[in-house]
C-alpha positions in Angstrom: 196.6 47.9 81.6 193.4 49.0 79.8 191.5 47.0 82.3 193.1 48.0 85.3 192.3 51.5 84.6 188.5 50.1 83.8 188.6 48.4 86.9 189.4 51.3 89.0 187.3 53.9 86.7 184.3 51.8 88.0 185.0 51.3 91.8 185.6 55.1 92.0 182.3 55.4 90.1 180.5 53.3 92.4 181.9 55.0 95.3 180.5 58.3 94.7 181.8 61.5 95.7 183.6 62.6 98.8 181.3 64.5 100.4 178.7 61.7 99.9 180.8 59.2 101.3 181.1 61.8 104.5 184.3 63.4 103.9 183.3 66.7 102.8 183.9 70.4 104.9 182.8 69.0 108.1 184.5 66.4 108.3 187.5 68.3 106.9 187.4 71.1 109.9 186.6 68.1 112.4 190.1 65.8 111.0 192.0 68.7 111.2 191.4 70.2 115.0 191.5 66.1 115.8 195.3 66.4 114.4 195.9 69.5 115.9 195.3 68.0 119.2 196.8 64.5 118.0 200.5 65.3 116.3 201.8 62.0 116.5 200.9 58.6 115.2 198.7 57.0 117.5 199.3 53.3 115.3 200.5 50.0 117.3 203.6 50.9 115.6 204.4 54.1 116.6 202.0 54.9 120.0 202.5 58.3 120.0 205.9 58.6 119.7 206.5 55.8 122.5 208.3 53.2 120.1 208.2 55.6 116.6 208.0 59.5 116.1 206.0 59.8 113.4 204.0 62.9 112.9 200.2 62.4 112.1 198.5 63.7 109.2 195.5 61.5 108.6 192.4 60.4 110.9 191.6 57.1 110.7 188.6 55.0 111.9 190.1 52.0 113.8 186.8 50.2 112.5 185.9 50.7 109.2 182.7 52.8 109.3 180.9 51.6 105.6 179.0 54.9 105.3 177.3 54.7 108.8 176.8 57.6 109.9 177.0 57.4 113.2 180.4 55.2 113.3 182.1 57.5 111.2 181.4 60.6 113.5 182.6 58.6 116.8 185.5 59.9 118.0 186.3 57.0 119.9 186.7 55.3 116.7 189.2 57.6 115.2 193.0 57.9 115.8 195.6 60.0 114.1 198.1 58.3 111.4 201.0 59.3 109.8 200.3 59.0 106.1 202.9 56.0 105.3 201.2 54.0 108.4 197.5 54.6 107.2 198.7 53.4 103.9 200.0 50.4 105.5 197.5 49.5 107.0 194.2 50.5 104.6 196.8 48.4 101.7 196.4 45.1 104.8 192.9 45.7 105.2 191.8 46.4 101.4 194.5 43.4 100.1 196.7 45.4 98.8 201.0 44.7 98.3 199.5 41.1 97.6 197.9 40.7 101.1 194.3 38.9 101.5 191.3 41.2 101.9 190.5 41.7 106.1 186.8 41.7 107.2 188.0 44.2 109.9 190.7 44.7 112.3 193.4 47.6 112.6 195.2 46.1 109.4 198.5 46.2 111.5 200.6 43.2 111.6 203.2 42.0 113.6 206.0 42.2 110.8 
């Protein structure tokens, strides 16, 4: 267990802070009016309430944007998630619940 938390104490190190990464008060204000005019989760799972209601509360970039700075602020890159469906889907792309690690995608599958 000792090196799990190592493990993770590192990547989170590596990282760097929030607000380096991007996600500090701009984006904050910009997530939350995207949500305010996005309630429902916009995922191939749900399609905004077409097959699933789910309400959204966290933006996601379709593509991941690996700190470039120009991706991350497209809005054509971003849809709204409910929090259980991001999870789902960054746990695909990052190989997490035992799944292989995705280059890129939308980390949805057809389960």
């Amino acid at each position: 267990m000792k090196h799990l938390y190592a493990a993770r104490s590192e990547h989170d190190r590596r990282r760097g802070s929030a607000s380096r990464r991007l996600y500090g008060y701009a984006w904050q204000k910009a997530s939350k009016a995207f949500l305010a005019s996005h309630p429902l989760c916009q995922c191939p799972r749900c399609d905004e309430g077409r097959i699933r209601v789910r309400a959204s509360s966290v933006v996601d970039h379709k593509e991941p944007h690996r700190g470039d700075y120009d991706r991350f602020w497209d809005r054509r890159n971003w849809q709204a998630m409910a929090k259980a469906c991001h999870d789902r889907k960054t746990a695909v792309a990052d190989g997490g619940f035992g799944n292989r690690q995705r280059e890129s995608g939308d980390g949805q599958s057809d389960e």
